[in-house]
Gaussian input, Z-matrix of N, CA and C with variables (Angstrom, degrees):
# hf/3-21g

backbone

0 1
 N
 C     1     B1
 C     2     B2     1     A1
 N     3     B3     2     A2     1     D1
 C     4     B4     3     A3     2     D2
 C     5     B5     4     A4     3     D3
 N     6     B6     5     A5     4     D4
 C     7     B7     6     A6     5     D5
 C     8     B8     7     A7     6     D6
 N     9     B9     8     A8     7     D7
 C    10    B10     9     A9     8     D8
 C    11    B11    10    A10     9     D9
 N    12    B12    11    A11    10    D10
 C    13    B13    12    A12    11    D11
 C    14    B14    13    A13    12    D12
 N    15    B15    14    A14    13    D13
 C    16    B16    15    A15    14    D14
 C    17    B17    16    A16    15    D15
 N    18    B18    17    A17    16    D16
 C    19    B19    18    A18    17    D17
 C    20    B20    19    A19    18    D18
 N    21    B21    20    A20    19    D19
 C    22    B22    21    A21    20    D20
 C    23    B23    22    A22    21    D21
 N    24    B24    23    A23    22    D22
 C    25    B25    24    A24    23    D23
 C    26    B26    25    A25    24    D24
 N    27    B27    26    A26    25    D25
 C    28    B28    27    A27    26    D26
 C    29    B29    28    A28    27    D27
 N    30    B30    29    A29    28    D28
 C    31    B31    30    A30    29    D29
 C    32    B32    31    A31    30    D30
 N    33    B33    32    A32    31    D31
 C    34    B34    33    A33    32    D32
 C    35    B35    34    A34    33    D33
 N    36    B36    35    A35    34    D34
 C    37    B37    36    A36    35    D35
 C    38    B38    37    A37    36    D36
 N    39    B39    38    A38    37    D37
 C    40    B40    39    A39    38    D38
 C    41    B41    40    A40    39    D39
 N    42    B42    41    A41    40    D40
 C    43    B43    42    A42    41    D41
 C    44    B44    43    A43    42    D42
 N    45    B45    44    A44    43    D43
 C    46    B46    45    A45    44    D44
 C    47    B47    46    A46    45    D45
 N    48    B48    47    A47    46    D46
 C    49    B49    48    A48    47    D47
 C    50    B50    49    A49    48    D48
 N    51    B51    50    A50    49    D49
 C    52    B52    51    A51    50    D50
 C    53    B53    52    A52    51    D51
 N    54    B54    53    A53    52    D52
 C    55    B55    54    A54    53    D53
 C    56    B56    55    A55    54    D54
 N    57    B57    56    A56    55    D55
 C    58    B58    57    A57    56    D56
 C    59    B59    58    A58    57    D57
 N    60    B60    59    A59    58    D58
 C    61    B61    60    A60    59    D59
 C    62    B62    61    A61    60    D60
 N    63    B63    62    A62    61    D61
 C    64    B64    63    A63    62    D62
 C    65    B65    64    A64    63    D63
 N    66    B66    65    A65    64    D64
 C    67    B67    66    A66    65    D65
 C    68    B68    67    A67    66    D66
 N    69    B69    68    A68    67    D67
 C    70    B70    69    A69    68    D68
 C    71    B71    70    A70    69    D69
 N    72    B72    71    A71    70    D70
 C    73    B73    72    A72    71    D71
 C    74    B74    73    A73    72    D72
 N    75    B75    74    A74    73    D73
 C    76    B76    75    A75    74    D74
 C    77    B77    76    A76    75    D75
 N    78    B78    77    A77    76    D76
 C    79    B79    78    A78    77    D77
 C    80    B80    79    A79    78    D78
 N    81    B81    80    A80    79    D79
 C    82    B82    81    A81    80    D80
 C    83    B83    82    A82    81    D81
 N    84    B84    83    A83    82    D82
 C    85    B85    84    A84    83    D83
 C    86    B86    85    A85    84    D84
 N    87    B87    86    A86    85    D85
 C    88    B88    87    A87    86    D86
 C    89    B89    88    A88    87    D87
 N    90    B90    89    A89    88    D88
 C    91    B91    90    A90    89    D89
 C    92    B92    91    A91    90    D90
 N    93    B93    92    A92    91    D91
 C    94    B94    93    A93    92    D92
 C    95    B95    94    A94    93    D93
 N    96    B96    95    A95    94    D94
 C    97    B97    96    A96    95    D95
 C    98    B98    97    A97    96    D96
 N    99    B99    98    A98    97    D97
 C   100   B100    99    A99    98    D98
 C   101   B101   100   A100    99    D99
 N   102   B102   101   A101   100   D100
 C   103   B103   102   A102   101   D101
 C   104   B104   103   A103   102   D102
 N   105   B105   104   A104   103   D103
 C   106   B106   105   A105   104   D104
 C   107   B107   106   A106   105   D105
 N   108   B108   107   A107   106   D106
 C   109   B109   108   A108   107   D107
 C   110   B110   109   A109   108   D108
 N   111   B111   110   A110   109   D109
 C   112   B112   111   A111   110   D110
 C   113   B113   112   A112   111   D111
 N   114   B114   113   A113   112   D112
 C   115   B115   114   A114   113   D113
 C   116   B116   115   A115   114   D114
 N   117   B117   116   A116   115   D115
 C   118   B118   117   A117   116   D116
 C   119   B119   118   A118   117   D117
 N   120   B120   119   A119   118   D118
 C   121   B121   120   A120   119   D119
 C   122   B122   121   A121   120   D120
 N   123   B123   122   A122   121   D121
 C   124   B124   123   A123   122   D122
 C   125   B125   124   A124   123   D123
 N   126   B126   125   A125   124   D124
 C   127   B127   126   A126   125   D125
 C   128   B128   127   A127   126   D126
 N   129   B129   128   A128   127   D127
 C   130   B130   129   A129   128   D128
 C   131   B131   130   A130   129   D129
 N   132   B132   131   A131   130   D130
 C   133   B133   132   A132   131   D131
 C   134   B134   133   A133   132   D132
 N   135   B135   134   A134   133   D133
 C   136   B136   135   A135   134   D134
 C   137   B137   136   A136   135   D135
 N   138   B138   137   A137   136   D136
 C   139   B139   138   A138   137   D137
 C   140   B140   139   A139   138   D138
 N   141   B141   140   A140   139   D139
 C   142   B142   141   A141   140   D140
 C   143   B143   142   A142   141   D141
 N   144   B144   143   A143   142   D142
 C   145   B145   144   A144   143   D143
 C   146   B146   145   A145   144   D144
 N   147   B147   146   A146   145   D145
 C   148   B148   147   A147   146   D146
 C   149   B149   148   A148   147   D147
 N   150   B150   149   A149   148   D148
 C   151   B151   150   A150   149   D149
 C   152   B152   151   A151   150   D150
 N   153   B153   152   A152   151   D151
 C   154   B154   153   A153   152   D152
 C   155   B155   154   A154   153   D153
 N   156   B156   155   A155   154   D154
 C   157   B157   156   A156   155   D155
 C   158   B158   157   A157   156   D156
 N   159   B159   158   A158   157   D157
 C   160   B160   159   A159   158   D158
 C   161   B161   160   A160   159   D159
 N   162   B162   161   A161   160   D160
 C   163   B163   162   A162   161   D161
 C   164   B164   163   A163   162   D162
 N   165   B165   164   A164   163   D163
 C   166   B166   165   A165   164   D164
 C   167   B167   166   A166   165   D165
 N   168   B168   167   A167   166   D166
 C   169   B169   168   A168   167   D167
 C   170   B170   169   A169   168   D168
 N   171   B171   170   A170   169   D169
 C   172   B172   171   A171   170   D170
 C   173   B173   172   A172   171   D171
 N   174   B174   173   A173   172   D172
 C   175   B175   174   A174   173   D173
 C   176   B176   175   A175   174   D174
 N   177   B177   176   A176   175   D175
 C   178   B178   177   A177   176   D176
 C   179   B179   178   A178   177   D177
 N   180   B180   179   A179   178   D178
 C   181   B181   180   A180   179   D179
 C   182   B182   181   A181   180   D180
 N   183   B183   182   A182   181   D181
 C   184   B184   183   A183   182   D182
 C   185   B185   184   A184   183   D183
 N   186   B186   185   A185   184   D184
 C   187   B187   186   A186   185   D185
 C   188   B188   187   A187   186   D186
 N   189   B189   188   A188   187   D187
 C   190   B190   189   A189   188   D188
 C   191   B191   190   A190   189   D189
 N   192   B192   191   A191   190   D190
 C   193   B193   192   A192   191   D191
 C   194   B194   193   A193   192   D192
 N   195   B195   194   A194   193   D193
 C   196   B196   195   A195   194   D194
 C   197   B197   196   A196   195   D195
 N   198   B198   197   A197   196   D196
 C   199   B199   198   A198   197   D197
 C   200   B200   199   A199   198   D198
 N   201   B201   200   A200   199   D199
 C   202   B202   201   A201   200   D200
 C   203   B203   202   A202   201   D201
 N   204   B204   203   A203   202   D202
 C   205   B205   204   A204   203   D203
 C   206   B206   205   A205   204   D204
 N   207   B207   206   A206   205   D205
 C   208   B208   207   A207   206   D206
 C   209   B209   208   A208   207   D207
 N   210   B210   209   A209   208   D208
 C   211   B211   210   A210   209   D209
 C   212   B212   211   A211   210   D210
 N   213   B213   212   A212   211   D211
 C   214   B214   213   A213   212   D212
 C   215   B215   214   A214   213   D213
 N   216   B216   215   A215   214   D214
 C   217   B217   216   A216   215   D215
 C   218   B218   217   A217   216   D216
 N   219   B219   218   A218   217   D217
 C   220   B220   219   A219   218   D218
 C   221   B221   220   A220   219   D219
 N   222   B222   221   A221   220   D220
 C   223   B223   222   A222   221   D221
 C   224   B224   223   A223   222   D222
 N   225   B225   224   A224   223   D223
 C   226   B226   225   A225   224   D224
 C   227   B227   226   A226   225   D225
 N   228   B228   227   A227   226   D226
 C   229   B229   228   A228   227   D227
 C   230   B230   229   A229   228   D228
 N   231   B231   230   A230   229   D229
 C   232   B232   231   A231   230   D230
 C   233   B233   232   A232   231   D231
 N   234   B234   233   A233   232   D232
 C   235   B235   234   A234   233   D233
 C   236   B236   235   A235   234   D234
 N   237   B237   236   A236   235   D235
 C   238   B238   237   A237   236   D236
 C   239   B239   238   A238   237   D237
 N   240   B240   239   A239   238   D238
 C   241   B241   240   A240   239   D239
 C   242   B242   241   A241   240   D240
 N   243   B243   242   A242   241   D241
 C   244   B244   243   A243   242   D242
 C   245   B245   244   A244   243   D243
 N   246   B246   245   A245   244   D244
 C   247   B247   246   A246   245   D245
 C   248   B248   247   A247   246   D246
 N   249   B249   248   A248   247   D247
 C   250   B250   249   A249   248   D248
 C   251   B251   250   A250   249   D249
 N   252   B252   251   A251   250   D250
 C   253   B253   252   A252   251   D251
 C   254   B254   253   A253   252   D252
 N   255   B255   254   A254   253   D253
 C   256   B256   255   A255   254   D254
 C   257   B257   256   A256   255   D255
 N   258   B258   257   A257   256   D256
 C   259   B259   258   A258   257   D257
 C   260   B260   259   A259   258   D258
 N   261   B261   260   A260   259   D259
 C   262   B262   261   A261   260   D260
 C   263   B263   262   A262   261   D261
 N   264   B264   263   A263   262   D262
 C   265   B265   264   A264   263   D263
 C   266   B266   265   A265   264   D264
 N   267   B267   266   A266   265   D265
 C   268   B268   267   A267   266   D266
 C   269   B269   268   A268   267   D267
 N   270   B270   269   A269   268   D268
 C   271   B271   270   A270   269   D269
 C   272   B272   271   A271   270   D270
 N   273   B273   272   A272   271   D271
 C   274   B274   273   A273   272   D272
 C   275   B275   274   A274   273   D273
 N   276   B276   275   A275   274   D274
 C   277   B277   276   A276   275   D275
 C   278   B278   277   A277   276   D276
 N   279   B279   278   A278   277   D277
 C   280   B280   279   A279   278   D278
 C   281   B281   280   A280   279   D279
 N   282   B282   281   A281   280   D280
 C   283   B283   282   A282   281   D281
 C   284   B284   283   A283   282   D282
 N   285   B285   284   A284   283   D283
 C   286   B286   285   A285   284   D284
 C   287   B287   286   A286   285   D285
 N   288   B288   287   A287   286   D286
 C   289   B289   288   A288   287   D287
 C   290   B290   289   A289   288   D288
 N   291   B291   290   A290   289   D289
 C   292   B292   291   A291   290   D290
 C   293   B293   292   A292   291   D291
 N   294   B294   293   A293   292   D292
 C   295   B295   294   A294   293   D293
 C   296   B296   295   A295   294   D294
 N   297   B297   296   A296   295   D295
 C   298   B298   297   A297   296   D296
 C   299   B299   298   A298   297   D297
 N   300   B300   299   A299   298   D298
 C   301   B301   300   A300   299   D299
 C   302   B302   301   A301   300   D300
 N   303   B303   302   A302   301   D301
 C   304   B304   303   A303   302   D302
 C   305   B305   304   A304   303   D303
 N   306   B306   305   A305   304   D304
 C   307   B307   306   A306   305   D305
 C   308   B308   307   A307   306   D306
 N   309   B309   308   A308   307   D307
 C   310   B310   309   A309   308   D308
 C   311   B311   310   A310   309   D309
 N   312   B312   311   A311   310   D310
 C   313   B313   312   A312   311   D311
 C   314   B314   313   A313   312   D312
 N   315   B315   314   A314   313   D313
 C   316   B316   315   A315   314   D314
 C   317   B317   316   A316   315   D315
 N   318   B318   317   A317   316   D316
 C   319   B319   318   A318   317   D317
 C   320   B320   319   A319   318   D318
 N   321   B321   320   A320   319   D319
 C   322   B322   321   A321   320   D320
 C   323   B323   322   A322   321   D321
 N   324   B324   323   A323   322   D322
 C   325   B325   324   A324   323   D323
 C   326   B326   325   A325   324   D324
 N   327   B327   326   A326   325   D325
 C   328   B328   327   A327   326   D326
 C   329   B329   328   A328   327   D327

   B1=1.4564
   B2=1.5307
   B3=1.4065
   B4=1.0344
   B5=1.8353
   B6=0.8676
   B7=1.7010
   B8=2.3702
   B9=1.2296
   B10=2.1542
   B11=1.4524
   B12=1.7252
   B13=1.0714
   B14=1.3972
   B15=1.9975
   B16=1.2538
   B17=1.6496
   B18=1.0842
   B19=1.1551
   B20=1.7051
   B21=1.5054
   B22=1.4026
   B23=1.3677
   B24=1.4136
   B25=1.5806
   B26=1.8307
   B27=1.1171
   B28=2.0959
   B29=1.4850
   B30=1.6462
   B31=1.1069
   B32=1.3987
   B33=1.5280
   B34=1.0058
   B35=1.4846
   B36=1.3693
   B37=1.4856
   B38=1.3725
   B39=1.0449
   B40=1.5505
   B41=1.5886
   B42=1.0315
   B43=1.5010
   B44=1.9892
   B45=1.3357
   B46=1.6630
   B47=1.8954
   B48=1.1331
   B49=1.1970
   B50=1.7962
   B51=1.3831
   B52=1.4813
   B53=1.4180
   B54=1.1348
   B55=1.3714
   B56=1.2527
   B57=1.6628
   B58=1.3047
   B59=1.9334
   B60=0.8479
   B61=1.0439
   B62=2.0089
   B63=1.6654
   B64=1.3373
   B65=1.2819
   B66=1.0816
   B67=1.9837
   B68=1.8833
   B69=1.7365
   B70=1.6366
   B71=1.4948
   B72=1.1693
   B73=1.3769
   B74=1.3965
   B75=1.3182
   B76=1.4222
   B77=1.4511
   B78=1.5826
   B79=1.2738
   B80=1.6409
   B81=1.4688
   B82=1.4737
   B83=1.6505
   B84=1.1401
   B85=1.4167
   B86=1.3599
   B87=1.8699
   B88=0.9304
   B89=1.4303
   B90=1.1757
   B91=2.1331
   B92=1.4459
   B93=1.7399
   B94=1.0503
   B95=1.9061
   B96=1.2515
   B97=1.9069
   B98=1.2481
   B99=1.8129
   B100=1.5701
   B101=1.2435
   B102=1.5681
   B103=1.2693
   B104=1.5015
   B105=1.2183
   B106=1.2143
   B107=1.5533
   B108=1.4293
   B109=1.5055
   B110=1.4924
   B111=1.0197
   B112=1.5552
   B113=1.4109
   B114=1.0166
   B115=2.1074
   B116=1.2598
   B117=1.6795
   B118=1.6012
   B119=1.0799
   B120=1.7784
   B121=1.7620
   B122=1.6665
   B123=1.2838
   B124=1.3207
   B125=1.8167
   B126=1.6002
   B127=1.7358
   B128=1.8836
   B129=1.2797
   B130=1.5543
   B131=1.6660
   B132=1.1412
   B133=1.9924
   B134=1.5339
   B135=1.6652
   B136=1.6496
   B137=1.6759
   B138=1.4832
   B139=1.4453
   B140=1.4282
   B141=1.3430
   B142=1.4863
   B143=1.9290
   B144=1.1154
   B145=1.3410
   B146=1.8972
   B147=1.5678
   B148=1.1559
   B149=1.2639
   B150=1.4372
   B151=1.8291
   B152=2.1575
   B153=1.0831
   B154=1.2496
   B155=1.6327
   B156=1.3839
   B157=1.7111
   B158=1.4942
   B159=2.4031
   B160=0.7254
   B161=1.8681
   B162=1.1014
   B163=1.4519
   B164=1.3238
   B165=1.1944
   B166=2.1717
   B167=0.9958
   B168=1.2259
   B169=1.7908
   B170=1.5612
   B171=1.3341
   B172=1.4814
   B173=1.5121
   B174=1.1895
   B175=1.7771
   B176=1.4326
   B177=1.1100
   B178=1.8796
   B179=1.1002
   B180=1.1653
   B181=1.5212
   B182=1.8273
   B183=1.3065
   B184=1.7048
   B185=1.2981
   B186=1.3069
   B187=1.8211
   B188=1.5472
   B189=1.7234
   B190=1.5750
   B191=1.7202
   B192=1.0856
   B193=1.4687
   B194=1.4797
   B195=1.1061
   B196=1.4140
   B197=1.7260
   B198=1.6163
   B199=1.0438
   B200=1.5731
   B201=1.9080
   B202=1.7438
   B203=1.0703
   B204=1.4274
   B205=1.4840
   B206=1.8807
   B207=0.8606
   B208=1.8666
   B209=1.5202
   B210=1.4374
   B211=1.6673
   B212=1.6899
   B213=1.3073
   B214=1.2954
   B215=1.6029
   B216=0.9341
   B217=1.7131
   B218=1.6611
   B219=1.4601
   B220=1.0594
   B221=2.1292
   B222=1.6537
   B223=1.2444
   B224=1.7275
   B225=0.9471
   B226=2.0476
   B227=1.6643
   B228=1.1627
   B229=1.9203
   B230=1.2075
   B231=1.7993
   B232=1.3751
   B233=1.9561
   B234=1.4007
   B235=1.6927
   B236=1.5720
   B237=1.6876
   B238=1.4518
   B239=1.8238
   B240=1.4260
   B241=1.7024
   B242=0.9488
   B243=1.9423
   B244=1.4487
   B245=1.2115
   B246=1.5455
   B247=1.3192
   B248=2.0638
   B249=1.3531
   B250=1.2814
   B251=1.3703
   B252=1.0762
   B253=1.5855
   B254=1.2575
   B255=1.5610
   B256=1.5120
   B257=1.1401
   B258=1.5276
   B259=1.4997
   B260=1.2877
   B261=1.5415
   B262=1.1845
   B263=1.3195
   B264=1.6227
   B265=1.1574
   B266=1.5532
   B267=1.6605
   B268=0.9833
   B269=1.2763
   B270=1.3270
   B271=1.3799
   B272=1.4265
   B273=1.4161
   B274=1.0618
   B275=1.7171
   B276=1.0566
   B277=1.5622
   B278=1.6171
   B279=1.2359
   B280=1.4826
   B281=1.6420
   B282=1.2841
   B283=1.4185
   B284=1.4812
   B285=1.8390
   B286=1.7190
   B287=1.3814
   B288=1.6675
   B289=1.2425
   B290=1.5600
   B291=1.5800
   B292=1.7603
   B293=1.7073
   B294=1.2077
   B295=1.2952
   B296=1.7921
   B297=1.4084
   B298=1.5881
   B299=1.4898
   B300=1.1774
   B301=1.4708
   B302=1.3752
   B303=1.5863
   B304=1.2430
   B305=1.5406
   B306=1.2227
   B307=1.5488
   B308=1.3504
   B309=1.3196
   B310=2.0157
   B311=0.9398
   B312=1.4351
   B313=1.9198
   B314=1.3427
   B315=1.3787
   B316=1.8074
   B317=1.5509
   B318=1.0806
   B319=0.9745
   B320=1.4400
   B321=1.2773
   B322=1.5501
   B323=1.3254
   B324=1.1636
   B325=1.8743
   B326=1.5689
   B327=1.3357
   B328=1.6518
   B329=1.2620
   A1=111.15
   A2=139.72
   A3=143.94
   A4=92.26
   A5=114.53
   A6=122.87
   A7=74.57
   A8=96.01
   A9=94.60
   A10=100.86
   A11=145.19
   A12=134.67
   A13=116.84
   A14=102.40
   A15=107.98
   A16=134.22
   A17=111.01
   A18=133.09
   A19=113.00
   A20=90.18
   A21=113.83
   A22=135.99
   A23=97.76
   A24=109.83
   A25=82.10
   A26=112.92
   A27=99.79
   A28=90.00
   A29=140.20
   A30=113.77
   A31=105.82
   A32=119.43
   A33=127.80
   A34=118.59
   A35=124.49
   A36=97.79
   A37=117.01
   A38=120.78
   A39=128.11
   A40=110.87
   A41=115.86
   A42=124.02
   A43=101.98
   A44=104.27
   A45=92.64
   A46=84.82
   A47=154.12
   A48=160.05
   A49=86.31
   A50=96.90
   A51=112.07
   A52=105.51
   A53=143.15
   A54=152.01
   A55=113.37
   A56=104.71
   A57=124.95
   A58=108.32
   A59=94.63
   A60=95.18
   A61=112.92
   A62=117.84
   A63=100.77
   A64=120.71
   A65=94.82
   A66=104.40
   A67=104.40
   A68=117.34
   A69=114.39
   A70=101.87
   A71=136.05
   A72=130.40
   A73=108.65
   A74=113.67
   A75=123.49
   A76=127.79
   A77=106.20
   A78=114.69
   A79=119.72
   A80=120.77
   A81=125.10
   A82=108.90
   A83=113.92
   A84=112.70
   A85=106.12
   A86=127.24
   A87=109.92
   A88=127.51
   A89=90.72
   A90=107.47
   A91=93.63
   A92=112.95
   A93=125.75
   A94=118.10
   A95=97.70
   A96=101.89
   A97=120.67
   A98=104.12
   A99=95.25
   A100=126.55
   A101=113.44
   A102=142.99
   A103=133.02
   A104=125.52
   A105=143.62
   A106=104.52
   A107=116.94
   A108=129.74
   A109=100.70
   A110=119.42
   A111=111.02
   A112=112.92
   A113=128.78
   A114=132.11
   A115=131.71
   A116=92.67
   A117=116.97
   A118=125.84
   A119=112.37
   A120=115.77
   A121=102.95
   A122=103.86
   A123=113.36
   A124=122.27
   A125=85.78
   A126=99.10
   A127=99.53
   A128=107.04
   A129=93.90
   A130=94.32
   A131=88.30
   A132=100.75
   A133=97.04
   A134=103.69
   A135=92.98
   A136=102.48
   A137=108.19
   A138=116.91
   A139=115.36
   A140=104.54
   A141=109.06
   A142=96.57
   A143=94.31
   A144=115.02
   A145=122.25
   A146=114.39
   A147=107.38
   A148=121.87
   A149=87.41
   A150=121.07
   A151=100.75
   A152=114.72
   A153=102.80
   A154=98.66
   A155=138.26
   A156=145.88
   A157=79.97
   A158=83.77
   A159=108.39
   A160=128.20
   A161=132.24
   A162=150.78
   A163=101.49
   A164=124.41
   A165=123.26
   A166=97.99
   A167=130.60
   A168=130.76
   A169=94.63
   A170=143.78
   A171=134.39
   A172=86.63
   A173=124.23
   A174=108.29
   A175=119.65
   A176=98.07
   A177=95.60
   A178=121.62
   A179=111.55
   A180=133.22
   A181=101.00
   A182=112.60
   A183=104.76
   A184=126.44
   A185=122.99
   A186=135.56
   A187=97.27
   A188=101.36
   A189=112.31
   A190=119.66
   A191=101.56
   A192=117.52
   A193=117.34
   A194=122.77
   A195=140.92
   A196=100.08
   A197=111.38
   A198=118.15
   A199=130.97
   A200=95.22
   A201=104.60
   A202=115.98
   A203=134.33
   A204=114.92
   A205=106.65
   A206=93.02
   A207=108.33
   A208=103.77
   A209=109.30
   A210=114.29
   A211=97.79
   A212=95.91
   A213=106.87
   A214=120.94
   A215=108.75
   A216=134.75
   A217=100.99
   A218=119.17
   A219=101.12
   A220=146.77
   A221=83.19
   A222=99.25
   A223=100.12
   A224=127.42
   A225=121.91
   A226=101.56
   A227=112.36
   A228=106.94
   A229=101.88
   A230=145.44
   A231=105.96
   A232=108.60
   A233=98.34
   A234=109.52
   A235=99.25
   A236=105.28
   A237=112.62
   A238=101.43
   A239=119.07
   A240=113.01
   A241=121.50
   A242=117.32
   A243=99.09
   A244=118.94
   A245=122.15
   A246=126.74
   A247=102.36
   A248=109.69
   A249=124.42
   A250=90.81
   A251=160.54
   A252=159.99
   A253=132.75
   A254=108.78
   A255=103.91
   A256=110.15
   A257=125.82
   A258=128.90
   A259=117.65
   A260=128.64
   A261=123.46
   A262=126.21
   A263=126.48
   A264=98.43
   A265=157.44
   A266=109.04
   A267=129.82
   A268=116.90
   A269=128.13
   A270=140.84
   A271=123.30
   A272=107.26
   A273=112.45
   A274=122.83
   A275=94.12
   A276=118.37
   A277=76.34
   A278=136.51
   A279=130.87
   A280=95.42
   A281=115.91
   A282=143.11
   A283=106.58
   A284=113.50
   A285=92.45
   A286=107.80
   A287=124.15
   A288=116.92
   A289=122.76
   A290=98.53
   A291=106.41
   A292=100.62
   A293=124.65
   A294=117.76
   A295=91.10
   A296=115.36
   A297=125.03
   A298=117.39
   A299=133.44
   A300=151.72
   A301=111.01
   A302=121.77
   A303=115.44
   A304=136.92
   A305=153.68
   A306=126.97
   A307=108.95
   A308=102.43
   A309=109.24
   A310=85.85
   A311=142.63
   A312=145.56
   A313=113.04
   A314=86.79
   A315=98.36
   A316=126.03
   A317=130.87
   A318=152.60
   A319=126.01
   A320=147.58
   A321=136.87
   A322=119.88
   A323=107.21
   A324=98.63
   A325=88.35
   A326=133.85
   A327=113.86
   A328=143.36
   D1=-22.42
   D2=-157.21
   D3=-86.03
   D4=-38.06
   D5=-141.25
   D6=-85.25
   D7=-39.11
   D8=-169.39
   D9=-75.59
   D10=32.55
   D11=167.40
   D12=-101.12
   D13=-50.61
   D14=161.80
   D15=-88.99
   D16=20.30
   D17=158.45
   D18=-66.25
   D19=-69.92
   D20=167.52
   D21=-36.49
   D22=-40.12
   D23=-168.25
   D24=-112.20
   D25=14.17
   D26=160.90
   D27=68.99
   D28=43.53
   D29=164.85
   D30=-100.42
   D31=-13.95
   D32=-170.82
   D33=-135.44
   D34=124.98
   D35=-175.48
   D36=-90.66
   D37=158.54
   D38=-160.06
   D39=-85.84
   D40=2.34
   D41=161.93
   D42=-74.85
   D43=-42.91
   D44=-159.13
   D45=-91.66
   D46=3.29
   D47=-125.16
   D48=-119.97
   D49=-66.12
   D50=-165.40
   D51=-97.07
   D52=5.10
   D53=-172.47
   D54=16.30
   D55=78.51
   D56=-176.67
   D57=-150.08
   D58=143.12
   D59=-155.18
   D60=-73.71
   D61=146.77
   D62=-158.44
   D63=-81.81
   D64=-12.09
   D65=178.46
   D66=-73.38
   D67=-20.18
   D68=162.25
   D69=-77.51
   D70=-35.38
   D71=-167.37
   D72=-67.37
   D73=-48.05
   D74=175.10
   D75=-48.87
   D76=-55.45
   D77=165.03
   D78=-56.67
   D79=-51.30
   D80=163.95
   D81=-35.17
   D82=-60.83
   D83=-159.78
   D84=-73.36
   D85=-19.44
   D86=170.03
   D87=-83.33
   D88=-13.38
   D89=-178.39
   D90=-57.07
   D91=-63.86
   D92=-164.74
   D93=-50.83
   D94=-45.60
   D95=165.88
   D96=-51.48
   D97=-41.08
   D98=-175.42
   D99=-89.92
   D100=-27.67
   D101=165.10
   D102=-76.42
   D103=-41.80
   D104=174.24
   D105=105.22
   D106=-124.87
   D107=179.07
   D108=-90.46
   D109=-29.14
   D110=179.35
   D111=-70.48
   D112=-38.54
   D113=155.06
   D114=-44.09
   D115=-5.56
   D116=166.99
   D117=-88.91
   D118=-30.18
   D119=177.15
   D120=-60.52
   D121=152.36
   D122=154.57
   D123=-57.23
   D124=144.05
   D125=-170.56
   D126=-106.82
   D127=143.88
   D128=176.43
   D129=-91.12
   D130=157.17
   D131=170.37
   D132=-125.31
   D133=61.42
   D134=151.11
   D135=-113.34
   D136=132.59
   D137=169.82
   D138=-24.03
   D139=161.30
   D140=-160.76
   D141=-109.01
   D142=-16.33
   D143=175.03
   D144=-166.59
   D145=176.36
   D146=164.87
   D147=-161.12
   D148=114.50
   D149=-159.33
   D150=-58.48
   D151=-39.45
   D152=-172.54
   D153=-102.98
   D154=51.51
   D155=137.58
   D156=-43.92
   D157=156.95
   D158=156.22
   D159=-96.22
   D160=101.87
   D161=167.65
   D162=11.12
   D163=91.67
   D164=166.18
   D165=-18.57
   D166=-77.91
   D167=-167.32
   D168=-33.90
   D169=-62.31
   D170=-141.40
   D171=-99.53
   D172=-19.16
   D173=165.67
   D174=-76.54
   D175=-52.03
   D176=155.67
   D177=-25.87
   D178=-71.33
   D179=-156.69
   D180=-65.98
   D181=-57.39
   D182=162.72
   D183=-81.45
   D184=26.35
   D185=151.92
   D186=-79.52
   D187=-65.10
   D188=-178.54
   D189=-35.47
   D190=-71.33
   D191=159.71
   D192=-30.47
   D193=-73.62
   D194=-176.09
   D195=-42.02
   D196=-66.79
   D197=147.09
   D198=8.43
   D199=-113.21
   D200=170.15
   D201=-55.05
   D202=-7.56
   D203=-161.91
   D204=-130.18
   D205=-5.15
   D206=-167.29
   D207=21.33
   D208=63.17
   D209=179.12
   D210=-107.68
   D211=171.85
   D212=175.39
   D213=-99.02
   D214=147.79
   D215=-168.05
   D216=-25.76
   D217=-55.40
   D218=171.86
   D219=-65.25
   D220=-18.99
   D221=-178.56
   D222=-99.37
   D223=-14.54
   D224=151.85
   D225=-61.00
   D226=-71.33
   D227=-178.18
   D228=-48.56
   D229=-46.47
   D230=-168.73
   D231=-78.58
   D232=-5.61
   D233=172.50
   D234=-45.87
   D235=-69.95
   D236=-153.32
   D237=-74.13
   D238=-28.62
   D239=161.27
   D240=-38.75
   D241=-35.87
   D242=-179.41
   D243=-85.59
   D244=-14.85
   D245=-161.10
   D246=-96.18
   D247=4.53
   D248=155.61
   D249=109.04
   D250=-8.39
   D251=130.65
   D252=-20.18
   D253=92.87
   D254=-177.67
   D255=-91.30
   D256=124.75
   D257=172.33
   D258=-145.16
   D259=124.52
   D260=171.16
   D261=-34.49
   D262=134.52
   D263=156.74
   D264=-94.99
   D265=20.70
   D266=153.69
   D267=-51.48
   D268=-63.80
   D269=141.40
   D270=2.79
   D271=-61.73
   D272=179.17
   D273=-69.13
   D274=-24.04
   D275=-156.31
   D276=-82.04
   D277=-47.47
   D278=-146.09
   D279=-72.59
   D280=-50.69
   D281=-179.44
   D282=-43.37
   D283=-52.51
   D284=-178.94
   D285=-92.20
   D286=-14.45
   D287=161.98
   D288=-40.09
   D289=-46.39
   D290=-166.69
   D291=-69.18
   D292=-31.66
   D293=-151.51
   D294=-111.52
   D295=28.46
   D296=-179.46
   D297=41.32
   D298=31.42
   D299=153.85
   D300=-43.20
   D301=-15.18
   D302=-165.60
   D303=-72.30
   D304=102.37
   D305=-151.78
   D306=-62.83
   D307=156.25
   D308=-176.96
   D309=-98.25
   D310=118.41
   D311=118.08
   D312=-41.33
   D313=126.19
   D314=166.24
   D315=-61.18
   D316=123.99
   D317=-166.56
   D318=-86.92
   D319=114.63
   D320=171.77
   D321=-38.83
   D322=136.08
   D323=-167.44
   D324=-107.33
   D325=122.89
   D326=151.48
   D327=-108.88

């Protein structure tokens, strides 16, 4: 309560009060005008979609691969280079990781 008097009376502005920054205050207060208290909950910022995925068909296609050939990530991408498919092969690598394609190495037991 001490810190909402001089705020109040403009001795202090309420950006340096609450040490937050004023371009969040701004936006809050406008949520809050248009919205009320509900413009106050938190918003998630996960995409609503994502325009640059990689194409099922080309995930398929390096499962398939991965598959018949049990090669590694780089030798599937120069696979799909020839078949006219440009794809990183990091990319690729993410793809049989995600879908557990990965070989288990034996490990030191101690």
């Amino acid at each position: 309560m001490r810190w909402v008097l001089p705020v109040y009376n403009r001795e202090i502005r309420l950006a340096d009060a609450v040490k937050v920054c004023p371009h969040s205050l701004e936006r809050w207060l406008a949520d809050y005008r248009k919205y009320g208290e509900s413009g106050l909950k938190p918003k998630s910022t996960k995409p609503g979609s994502h325009p640059d995925e990689t194409p099922i068909r080309i995930k398929e296609r390096i499962k398939e691969l991965r598959r018949e050939k049990e090669e590694c990530a780089l030798k599937i991408k120069w696979d799909l280079e020839d078949e006219g498919i440009k794809i990183h092969k990091n990319t690729v690598h993410k793809i049989i990781k995600a879908e557990g394609l990965i070989r288990k190495y034996r490990t030191r037991e101690s």
